[in-house]
PATITOR-258404 format. One line per field, with one value per residue (C-alpha): residue number from 1; x, z, y; residue in one letter. Coordinates in steps of 0.001 Angstrom, whole numbers, plus 500000, padded with zeros to 6 digits. Each point is the difference from the previous one (the first is absolute). Example, Ala and Ser with C-alpha at 12.3 -4.5 7.8 and 13.67 -1.06 7.14 Angstrom:
2
n <- c(1|2);
px <- c(512300|501370);
pz <- c(507800|499340);
py <- c(495500|503440);
res <- c(A|S);
% end
This chain:
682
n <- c(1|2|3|4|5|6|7|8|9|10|11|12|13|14|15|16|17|18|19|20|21|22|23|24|25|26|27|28|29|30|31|32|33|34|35|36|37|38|39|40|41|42|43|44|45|46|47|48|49|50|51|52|53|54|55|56|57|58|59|60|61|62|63|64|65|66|67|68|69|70|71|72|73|74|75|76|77|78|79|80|81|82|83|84|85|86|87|88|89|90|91|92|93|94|95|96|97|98|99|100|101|102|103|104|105|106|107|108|109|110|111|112|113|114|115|116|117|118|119|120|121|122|123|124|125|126|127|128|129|130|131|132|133|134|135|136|137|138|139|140|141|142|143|144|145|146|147|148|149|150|151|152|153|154|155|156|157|158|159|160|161|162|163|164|165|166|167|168|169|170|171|172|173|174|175|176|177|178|179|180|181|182|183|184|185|186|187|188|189|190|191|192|193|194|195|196|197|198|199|200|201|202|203|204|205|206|207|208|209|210|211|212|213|214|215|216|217|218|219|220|221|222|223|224|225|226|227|228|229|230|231|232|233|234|235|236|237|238|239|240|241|242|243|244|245|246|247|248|249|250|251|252|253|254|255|256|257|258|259|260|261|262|263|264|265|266|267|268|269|270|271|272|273|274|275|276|277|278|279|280|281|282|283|284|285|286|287|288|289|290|291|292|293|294|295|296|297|298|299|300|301|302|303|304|305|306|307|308|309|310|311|312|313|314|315|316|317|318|319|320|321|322|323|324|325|326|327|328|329|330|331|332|333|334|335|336|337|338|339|340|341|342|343|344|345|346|347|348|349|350|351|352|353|354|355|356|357|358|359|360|361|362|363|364|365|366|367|368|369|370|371|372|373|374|375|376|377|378|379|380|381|382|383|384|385|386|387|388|389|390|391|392|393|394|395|396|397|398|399|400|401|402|403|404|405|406|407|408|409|410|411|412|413|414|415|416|417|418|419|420|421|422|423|424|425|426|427|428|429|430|431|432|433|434|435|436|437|438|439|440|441|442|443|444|445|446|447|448|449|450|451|452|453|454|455|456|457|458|459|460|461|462|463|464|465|466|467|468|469|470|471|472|473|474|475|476|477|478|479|480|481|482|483|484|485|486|487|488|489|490|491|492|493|494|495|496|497|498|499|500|501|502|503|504|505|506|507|508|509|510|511|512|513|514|515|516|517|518|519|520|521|522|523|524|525|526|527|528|529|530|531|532|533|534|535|536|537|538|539|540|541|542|543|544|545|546|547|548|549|550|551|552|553|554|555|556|557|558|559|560|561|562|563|564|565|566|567|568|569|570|571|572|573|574|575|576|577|578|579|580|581|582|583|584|585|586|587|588|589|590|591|592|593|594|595|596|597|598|599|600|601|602|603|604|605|606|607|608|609|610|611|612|613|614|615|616|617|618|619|620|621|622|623|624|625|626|627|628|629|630|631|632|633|634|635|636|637|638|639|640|641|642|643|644|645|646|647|648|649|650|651|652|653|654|655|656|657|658|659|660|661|662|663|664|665|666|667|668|669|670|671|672|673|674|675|676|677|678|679|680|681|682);
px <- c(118307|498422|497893|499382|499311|497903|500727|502298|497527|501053|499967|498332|497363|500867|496577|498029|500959|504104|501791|503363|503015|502983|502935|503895|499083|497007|501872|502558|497549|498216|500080|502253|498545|502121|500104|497137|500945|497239|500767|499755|496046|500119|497101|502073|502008|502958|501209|502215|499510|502531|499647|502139|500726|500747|501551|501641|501022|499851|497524|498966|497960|497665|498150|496565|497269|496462|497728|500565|496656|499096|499329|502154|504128|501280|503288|502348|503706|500818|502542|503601|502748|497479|499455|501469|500393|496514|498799|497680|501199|498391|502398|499727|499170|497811|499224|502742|500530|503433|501730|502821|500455|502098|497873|501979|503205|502747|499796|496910|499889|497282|496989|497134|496648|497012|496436|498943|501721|501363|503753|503208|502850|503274|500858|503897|502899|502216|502626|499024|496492|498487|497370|497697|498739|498688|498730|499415|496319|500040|501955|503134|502562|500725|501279|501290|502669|502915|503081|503632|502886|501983|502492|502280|499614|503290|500743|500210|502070|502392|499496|502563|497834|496673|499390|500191|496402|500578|499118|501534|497549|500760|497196|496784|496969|501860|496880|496224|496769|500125|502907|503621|501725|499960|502458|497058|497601|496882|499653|497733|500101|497518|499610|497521|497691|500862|497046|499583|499244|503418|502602|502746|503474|500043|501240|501425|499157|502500|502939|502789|497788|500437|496108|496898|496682|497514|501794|500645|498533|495874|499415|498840|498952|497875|503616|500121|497114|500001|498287|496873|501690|502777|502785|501470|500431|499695|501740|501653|503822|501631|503256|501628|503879|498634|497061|499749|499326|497859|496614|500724|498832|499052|497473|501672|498398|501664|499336|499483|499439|502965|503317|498987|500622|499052|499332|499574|496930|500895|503423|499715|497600|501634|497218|498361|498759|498778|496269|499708|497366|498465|496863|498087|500474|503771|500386|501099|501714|498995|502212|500159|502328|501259|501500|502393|503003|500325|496548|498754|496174|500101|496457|499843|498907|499323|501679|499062|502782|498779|501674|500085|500974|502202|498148|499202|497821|497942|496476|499695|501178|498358|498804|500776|499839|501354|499883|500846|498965|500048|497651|498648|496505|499449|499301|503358|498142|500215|501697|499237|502208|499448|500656|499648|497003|499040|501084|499081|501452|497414|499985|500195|499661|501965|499734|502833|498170|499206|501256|496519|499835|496677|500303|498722|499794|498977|499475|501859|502274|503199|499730|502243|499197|500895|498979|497495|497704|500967|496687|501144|496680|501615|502461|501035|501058|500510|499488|500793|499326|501164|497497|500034|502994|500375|496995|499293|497007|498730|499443|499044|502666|498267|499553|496512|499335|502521|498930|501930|501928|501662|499341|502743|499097|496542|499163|502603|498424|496275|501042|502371|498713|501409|501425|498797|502516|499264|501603|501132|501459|502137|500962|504505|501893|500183|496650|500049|497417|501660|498032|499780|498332|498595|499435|497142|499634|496965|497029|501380|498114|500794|498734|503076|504083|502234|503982|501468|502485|501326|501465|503817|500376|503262|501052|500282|498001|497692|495735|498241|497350|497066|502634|499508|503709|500921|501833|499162|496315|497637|497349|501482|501598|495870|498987|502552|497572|502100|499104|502250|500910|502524|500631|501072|502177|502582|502230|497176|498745|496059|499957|501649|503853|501139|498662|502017|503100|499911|501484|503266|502696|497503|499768|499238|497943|496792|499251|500107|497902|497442|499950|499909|496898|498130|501019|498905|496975|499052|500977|497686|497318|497965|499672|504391|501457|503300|501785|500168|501061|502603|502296|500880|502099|502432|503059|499382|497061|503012|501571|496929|499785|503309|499571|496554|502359|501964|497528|496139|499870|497832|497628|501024|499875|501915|501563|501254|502595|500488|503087|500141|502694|501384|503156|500808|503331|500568|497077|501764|503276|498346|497059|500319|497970|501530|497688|497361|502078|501983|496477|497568|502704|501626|503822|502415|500189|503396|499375|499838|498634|496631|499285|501766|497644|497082|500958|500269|496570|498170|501723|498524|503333|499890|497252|500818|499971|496614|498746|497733|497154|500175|501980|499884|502069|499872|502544|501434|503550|499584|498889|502495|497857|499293|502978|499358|502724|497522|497719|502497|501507|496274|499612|503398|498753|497215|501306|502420|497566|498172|497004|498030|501031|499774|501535|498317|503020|499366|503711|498019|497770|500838|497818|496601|499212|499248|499956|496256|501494|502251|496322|498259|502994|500079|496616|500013|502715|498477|497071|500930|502127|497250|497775|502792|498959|497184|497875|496918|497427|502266);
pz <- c(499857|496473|497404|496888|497400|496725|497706|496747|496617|497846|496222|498686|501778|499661|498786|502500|497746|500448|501747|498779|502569|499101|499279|498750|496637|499706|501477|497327|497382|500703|497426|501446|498451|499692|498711|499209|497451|498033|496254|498576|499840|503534|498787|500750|502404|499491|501959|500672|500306|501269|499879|501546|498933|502499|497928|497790|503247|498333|499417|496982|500004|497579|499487|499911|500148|501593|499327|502925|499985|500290|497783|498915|500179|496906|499200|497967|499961|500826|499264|501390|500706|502698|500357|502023|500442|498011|499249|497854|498174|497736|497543|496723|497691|502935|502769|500691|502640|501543|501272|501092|498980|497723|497532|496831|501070|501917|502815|501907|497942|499823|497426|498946|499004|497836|501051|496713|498038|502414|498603|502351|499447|501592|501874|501190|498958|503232|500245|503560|500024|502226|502573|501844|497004|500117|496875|499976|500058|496256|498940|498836|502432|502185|503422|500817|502027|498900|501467|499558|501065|502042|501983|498601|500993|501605|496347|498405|502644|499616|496155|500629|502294|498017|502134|503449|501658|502361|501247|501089|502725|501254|501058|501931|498125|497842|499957|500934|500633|497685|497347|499841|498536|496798|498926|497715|501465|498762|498610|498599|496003|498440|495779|497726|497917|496087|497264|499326|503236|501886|502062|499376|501457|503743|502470|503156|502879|502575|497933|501963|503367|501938|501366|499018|498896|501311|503225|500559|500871|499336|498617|496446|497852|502471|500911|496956|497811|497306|500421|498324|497174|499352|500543|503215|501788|503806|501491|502840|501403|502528|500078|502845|500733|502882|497969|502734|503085|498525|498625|498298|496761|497816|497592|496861|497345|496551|497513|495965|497845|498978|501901|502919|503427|503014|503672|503623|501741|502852|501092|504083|499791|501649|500205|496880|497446|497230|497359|498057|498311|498436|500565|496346|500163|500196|502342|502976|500559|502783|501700|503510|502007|503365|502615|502108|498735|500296|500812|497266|501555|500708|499281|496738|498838|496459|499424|497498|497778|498252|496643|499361|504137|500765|503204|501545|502720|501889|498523|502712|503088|503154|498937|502129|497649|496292|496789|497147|496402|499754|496785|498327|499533|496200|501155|502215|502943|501971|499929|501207|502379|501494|504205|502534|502082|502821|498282|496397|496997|498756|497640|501049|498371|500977|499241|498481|501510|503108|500500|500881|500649|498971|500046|496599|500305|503447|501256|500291|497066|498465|497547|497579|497196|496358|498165|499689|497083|497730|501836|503328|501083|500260|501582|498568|503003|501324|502884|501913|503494|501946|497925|496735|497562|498208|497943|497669|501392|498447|503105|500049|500666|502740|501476|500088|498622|498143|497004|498804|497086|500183|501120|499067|502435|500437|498909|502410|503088|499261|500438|503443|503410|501390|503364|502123|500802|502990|501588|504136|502271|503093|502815|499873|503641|499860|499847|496301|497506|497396|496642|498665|496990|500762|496950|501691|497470|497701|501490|503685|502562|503751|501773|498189|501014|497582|500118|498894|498733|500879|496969|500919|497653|497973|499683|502613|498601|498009|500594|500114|497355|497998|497918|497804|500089|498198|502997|502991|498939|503063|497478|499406|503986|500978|497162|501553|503332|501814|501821|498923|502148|498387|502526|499240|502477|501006|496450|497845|498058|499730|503937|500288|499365|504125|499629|496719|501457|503330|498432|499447|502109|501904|497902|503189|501771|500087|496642|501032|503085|497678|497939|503223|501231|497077|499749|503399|499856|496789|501634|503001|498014|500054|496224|499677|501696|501652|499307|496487|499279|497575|499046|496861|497922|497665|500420|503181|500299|499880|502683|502404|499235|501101|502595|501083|500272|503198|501595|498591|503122|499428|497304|497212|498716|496730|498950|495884|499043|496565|499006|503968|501799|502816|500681|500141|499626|497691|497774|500360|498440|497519|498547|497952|500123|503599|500522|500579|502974|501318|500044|501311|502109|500964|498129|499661|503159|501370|500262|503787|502688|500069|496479|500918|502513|497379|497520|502885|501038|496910|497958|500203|499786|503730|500876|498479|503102|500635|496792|499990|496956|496796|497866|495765|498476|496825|498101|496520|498628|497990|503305|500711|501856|503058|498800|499961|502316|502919|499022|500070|503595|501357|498560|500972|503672|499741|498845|502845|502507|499400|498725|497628|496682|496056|497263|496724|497827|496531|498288|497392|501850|501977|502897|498477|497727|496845|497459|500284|500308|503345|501213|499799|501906|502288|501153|499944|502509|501909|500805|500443|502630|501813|499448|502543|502206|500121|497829|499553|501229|502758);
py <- c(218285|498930|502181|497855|502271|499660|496885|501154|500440|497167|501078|497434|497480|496150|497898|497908|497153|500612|497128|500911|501366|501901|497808|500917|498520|501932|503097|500074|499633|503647|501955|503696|503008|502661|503449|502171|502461|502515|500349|503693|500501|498766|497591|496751|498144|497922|497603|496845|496673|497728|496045|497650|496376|497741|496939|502565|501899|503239|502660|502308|503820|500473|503536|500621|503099|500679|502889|502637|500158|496462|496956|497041|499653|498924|499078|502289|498610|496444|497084|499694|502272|502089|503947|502758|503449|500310|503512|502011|502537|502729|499896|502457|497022|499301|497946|497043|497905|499614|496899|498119|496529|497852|498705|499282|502385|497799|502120|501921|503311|502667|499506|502480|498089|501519|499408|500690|497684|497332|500796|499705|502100|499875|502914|499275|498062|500241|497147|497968|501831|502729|499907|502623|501680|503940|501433|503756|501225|501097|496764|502265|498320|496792|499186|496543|498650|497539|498692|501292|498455|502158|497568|497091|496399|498090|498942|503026|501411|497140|499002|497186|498246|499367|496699|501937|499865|502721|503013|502951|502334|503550|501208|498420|499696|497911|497618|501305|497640|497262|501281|500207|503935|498990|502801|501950|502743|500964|503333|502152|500626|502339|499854|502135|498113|500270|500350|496049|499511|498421|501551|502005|500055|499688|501865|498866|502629|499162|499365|498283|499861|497002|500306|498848|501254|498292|499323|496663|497254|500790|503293|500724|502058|501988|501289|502711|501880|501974|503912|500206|502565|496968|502682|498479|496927|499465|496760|498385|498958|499150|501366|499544|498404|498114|498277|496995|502461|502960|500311|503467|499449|503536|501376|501273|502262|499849|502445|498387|503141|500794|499251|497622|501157|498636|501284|497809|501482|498541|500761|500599|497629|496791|497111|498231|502661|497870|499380|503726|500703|502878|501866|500160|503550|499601|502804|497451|496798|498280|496703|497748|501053|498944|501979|497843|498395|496736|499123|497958|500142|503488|502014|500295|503661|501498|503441|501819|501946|503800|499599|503757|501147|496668|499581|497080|499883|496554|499749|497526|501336|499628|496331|497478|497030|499028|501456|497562|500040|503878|500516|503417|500963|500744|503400|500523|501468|496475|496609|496677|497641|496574|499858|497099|500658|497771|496666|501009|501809|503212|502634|503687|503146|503114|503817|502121|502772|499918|495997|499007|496470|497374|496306|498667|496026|498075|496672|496603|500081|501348|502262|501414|502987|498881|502793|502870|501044|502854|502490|498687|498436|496354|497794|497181|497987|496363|498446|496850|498301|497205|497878|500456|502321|503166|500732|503433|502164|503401|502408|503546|502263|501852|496292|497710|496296|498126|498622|497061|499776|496473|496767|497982|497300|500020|496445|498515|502037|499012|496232|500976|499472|503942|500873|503049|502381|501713|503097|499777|502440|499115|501906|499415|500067|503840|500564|501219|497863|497528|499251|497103|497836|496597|497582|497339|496741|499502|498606|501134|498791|501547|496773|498035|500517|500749|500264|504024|501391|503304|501816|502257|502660|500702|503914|500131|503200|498552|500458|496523|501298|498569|498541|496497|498647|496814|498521|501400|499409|500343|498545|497151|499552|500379|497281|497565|500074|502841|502857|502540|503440|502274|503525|503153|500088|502785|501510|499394|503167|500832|500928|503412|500822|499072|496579|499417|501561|497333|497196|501756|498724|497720|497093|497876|502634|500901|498923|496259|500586|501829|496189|498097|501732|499434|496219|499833|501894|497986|496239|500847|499891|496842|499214|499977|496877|501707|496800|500331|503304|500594|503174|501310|502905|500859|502431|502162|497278|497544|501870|499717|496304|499404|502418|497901|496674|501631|502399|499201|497418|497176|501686|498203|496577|500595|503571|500700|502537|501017|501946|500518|502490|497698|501541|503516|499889|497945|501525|503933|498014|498846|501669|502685|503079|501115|503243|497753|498412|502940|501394|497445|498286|503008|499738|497124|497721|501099|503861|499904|498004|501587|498808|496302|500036|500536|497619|497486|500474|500093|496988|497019|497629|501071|497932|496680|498369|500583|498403|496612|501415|498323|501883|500461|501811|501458|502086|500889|500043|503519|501630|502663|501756|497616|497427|496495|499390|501341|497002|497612|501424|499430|496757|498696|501646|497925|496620|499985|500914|496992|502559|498131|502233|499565|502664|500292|501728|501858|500609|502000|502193|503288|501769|498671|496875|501056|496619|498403|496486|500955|502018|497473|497323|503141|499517|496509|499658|502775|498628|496452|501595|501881|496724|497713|501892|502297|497682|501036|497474|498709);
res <- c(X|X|X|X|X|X|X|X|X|X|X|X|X|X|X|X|X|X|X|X|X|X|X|X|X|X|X|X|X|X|X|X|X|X|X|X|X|X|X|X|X|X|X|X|X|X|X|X|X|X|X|X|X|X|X|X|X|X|X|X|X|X|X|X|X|X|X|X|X|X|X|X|X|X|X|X|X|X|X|X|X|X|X|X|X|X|X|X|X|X|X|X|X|X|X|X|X|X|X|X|X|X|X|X|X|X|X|X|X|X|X|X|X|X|X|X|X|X|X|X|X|X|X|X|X|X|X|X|X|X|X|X|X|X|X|X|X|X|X|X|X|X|X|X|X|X|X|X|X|X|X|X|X|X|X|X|X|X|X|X|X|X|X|X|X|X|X|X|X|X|X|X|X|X|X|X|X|X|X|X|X|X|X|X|X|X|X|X|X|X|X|X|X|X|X|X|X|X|X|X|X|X|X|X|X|X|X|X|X|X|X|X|X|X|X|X|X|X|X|X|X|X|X|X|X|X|X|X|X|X|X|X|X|X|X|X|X|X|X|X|X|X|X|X|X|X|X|X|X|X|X|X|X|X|X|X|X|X|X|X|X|X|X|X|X|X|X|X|X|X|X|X|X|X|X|X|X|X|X|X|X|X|X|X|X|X|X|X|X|X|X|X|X|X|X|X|X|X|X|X|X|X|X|X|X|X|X|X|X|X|X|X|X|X|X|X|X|X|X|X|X|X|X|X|X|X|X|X|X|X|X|X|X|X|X|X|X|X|X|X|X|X|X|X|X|X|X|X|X|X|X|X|X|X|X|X|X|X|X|X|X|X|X|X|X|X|X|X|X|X|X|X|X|X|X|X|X|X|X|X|X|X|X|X|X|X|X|X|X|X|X|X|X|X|X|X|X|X|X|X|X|X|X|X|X|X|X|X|X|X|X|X|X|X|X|X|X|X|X|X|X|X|X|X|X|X|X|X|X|X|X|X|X|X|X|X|X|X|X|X|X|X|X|X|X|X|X|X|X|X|X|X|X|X|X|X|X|X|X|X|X|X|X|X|X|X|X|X|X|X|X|X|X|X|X|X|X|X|X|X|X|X|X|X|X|X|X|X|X|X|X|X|X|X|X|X|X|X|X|X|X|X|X|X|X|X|X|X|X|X|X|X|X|X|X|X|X|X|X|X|X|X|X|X|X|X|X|X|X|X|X|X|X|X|X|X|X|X|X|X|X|X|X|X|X|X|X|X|X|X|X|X|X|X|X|X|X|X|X|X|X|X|X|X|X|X|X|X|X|X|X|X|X|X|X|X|X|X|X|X|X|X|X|X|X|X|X|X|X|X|X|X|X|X|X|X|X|X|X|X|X|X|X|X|X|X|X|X|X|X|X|X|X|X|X|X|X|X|X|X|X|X|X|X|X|X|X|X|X|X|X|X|X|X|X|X|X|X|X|X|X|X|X|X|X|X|X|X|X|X|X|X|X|X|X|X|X|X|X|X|X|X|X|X|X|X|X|X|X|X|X|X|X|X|X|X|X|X|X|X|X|X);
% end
């Protein structure tokens, strides 16, 4: 069965006269607005702007501002060195901006900049720098993070050997994503604000803690806030002796008027607690929380913390979907939070009262709240689809038109040629239905045959959104000439908690049926010649590739795996954050036959003797988290099979390629794989 839905809204229109297609050049050359932050009179928006140079093979962030109420961006800070951590604070000498960014110090400290007069001052003097910068809502204090070595190398443990490039490891997580322990932790230092302007003395607030705050590897600064009255500090740790098999990472309020103390909120709590902030009231602190250890994709809730009764209680229980990007209402009686709904990312509004529920933002895109004016009437938002990136809107709160903001790119779209996104549901071997997105080429004509390819999604919990990604581009896949279809299939969120939770300890299950029926329902139809489809994916997506090469039959006339699991056993030795494992997987491999029995079923070294599909591989040297060694096993599998096979290695890259010179050889090689042969035109 087939229902094709409405066509996705593109944001902007290409011109009858455009002739151009997307290309990995051109792709790299989009300007990626970022940011979105109101200044004190809530009357404009500022935002970032970050360019990328592909001979210099670097990239710089430049800050700029739009009326919130419409009219011309202009550019307000620019030049070298880049911007971070930006905010606007109402200061008592007035309004400042805050940054991040080197500029003339040595390292990247913390500036204050005056509107009125254009003058830089330098906040900090911290040896090695800080990052994630908080200032206090009056401007009397600062919250930033910088490193402190804790542990002693090899060398200083054995001063006589200074030459000795070793090592010595006692516990795991010795090495996490793309970095090595590098014997410092990040931790939190607060420091009042002196009458000129720069900081005082500052103070670490987990003295002697080997932990971090923001846990490691991606969080920021959304992991602590100051209270509105600047008296306390909420933030989050993880501090835990077995850091490479829990997720229990804690919400910590410290006190800073007067002798500092500091409580854990969430003691008893045992999944990830993490992302306080404050209602503007400061009577509650609300964070995400998630209720099973060891489940990295658990639901993610918001609780909500009484600062006066010390109860905490689920604002959003009862909901079966996601709550990310918890955010107050200016007048404390609601907040915000992004959720995957039906293969897109919108904007809901919840009730401290009663915990009535409305939907503010709808159709094809992702959106994401960036900040709300000072009377609460507007959300500053951006949103992105599988067409074109992140742009700033201006939406009312209570939900309507989007007005934009931004338009970064709007002179390279008005010379593109667009694809049409479309959405498609299929009915999966249980009877359940599977969504999925399908990217059809510009000018598509239905009379014609074209080759596809059927996008596998990493996560493996991970929704297949109205996202504009800078690899896995379905753009850029449909401008090449290819259909593209991309399902939802089971363990994605965005369909209800049960079909999230299937994909646990059934890698091989029903999740790669769900992908097979919509390949197949997709090659029957008459415009997709089912002799020149191709399969891609990264990560869990690398998994079902190699999973494809022993047990996708004859579908497939080439298959690519980046950063690909291919054999479980090897990959639980190896990686490095083991609760994802001894969850998803079920526990190490030699905890009883049942579980032997699993890993042999699911991993796809099992099948090698089934494999004939053209095979790339792609993988990166800093990827601790799927190790490179599982690309080399499956491309050493494949070379003595006799499987035609190439491997495109990065020594410098982890779990994603991130230098715009290896993006662009990234696509390059991609495609001229894919083009052997699935060709378009053959």
């Amino acid at each position: 069965m087939r229902i094709v839905v409405i066509a996705v809204c593109l944001f902007a229109c290409a011109t009858a006269s455009a002739q151009e297609l997307m290309t990995p050049e051109l792709l790299w050359s989009l300007r990626r607005v970022g940011g979105g932050w109101l200044d004190p009179s809530g009357e404009q928006v500022v935002f970032s702007v970050r360019g990328y140079d592909l001979e210099e093979n670097g990239g710089d962030t430049d800050l700029w501002v739009v009326p919130l109420a419409g009219g011309p961006a202009k550019p307000l800070i620019t030049g070298p060195g880049g911007q971070g951590d930006v905010q606007w604070v109402q200061t008592s000498a007035g309004p400042r901006l805050f940054v991040t960014a080197v500029r003339s110090a040595a390292s990247p400290q913390a500036w204050s900049w005056d509107p009125a007069t254009g003058a830089w001052l330098q906040v900090t003097d911290i040896i090695g720098g800080i990052a994630n910068l908080k200032v206090s809502a009056n401007g009397s204090h600062l919250a930033f993070t910088r490193d402190v070595k804790l542990d002693k190398t090899v060398n200083e443990l054995y001063e006589d050997l200074p030459e000795a490039d070793a090592r010595i490891i006692d516990q795991l997580m010795y090495r996490h994503w793309s970095g090595w322990h590098d014997f410092a932790y990040s931790h939190l230092h607060i420091a009042a604000v002196k009458g000129d302007g720069t900081a005082g003395v500052a103070v670490d607030l987990m003295p002697g803690k080997k932990v971090d705050c923001p846990v490691p590897p991606f969080a920021g600064s959304e992991q602590f806030n100051w209270s509105p009255d600047g008296k306390a500090i909420a933030w989050t740790a993880k501090d835990v002796p077995n850091w490479a098999q829990s997720t229990n990472s804690d919400v910590y309020v410290t006190t800073v008027d007067g002798d500092l103390r500091t409580r854990n909120l969430t003691i008893g709590m045992p999944g990830y607690d993490n992302d306080p902030v404050w209602s503007p009231d400061g009577r509650h602190l609300a964070f995400h929380s998630m209720r099973r250890p060891g489940f990295e994709s658990d639901r993610n809730r918001i609780m909500v913390w009484n600062r006066h009764s010390g109860a905490i209680w689920d604002l959003t229980a009862g909901l079966d979907q996601m709550a990310h990007g918890g955010s107050w209402a200016p007048d404390s009686k609601s907040m915000y939070f992004m959720s995957e709904r039906r293969g897109t990312n919108q904007l809901f509004n919840i009730k401290l009262a009663d915990r009535g529920l409305t939907q503010v933002t709808t159709g094809g895109f992702n959106w994401d709240l960036r900040d709300i004016s000072p009377d609460g009437q507007t959300l500053v938002v951006a949103r992105q689809d599988m067409v074109r990136p992140w742009e700033l809107c201006a939406l009312p709160s209570g939900g309507g038109e989007a007005r934009a903001l931004t338009g970064g790119n709007d002179a390279v779209y008005e010379k593109l040629r667009l694809p049409t996104i479309k959405e498609r549901w299929v009915k999966a071997t249980d009877g359940e239905m599977i969504h999925a997105w399908v990217a059809y080429p510009p000018d598509f004509d239905s009379r014609k045959q074209y080759p596809m390819l059927t996008y596998f999604q990493g996560g493996p919990q991970g929704q297949i959104g109205q996202w504009f990604s800078y690899r896995w581009n379905f753009h850029l896949m449909a401008a090449k000439g290819y259909v593209v279809v991309a399902p939802n299939r089971r363990g994605l969120p965005g369909f209800g908690r049960k079909w999230n939770d299937d994909i646990s300890k059934d890698w091989g299950g029903q999740a790669m049926r769900d992908i097979l029926s919509v390949h197949d329902d997709m090659a029957a139809e008459s415009y997709v010649d089912p002799k020149r489809c191709g399969g891609v994916g990264a990560s869990f997506g690398g998994y079902t590739a190699y999973w494809m090469m022993g047990n996708g039959g004859d579908r497939f006339s080439a298959l690519i795996a980046h950063c690909g699991v291919f054999n479980l056993e090897s990959m639980y030795g190896a990686t490095e954050e083991l609760f994802f494992v001894d969850w998803d997987i079920g526990g190490p491999y030699w905890k009883g036959a049942a579980l032997q029995g699993d890993y042999d079923r699911f991993s796809p070294h099992r099948f090698v003797k089934n494999w004939e599909t053209p095979l790339l591989v792609i993988h990166g040297q800093k990827d601790f988290r799927v190790p490179v060694t599982q690309g080399m096993e499956a491309f050493t599998a494949a070379k003595v099979s006799g499987v035609p096979s190439r491997f495109l290695y990065f020594p410098q890259e982890g779990h994603w390629v991130m230098e715009p010179q290896n993006g662009v050889l990234w696509h390059r090689v991609f495609f001229d794989w894919l083009d052997r042969w699935c060709k378009p035109g053959k």
